[in-house]
C-alpha positions in Angstrom: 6.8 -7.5 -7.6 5.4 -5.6 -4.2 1.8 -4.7 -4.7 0.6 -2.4 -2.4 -3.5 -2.0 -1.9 -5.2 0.8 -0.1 -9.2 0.7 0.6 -10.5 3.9 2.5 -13.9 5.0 2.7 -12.7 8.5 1.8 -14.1 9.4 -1.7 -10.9 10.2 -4.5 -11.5 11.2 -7.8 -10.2 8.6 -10.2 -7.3 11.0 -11.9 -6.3 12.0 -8.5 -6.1 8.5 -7.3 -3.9 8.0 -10.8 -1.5 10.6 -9.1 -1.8 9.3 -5.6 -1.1 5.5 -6.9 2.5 7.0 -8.6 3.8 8.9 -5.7 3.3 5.6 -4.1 4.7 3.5 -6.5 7.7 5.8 -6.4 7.9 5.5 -2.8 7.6 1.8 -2.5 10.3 1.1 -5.1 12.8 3.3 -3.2 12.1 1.6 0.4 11.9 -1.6 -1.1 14.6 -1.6 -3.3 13.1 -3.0 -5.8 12.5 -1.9 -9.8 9.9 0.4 -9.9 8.4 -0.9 -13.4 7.3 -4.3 -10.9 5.8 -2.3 -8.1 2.0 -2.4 -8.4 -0.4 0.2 -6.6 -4.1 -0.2 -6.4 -6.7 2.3 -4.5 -9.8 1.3 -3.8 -11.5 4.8 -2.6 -15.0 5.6 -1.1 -15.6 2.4 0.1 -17.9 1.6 2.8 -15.7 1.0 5.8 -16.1 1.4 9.6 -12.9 2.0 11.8 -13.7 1.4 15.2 -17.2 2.2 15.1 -16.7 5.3 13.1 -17.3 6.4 9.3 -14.8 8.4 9.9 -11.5 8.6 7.6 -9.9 5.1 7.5 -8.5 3.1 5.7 -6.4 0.0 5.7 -3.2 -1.0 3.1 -1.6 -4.6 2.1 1.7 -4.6 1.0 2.8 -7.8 -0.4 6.6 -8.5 -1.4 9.0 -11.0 -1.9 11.7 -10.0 0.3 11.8 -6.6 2.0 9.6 -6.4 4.6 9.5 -8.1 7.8 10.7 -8.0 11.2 12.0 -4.0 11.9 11.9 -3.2 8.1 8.0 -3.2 8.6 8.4 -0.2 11.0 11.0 1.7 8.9 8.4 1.2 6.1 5.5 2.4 8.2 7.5 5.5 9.1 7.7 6.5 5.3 4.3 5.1 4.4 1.8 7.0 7.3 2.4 10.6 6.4 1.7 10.0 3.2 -1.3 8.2 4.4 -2.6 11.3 5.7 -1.2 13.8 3.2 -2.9 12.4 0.5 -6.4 10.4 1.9 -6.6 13.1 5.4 -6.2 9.7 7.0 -4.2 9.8 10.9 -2.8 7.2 11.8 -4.5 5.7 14.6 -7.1 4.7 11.7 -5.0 2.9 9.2 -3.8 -0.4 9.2 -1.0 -1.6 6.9 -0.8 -5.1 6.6 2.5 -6.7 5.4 3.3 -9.8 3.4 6.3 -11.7 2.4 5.2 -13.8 -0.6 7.5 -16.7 -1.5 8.9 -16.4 -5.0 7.2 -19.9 -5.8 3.9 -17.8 -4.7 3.2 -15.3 -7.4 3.2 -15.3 -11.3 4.0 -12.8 -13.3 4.2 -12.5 -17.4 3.6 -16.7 -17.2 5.7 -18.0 -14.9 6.2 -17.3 -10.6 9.4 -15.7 -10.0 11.1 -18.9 -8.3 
């Protein structure tokens, strides 16, 4: 169930975005290790957003998983997730922020019913 949601003020064209959102979905599966048909991806591009100070390119992300991140993993993940970051959004690094979750299993629903 990891959902991962970038916002970033730089402007993406909604088929692109499609692309960028399923190289990421790929890539969160395989560091996760979880099933890619439950990883959700959602871009939210051209957004107003001011990174210290600056319109410049910035963005933050939230990933949000039950199990999986946390602790060192969090790093390993940022390692994979950054160039990406700026490969596909121009983004560098010292103006993202990726925030990361661990949601309970009792915490999120899916088809009906949480996952406890």
């Amino acid at each position: 169930m990891p959902i991962f949601s970038i916002h970033t003020n730089v402007p993406v064209e909604a088929s692109k975005a499609t692309e960028i959102a399923k190289e990421f979905s790929k890539v969160i599966a395989r560091i996760l290790g979880k099933p890619e048909s439950y990883v959700s991806v959602h871009i939210q591009a051209g957004s107003s957003l001011v990174f210290g100070g600056s319109s410049d390119p910035a963005g933050y992300a939230v990933l949000k998983s039950i199990g999986g991140v946390g602790g060192k993993k969090n790093n390993d993940h940022s390692q994979e997730l950054f160039p990406l970051v700026e490969k596909f959004f121009g983004i560098p690094g010292n103006r993202f922020y990726i925030e990361y979750i661990n949601i309970g299993a009792a915490d999120i629903a899916f088809s009906g019913a949480t996952f406890a």
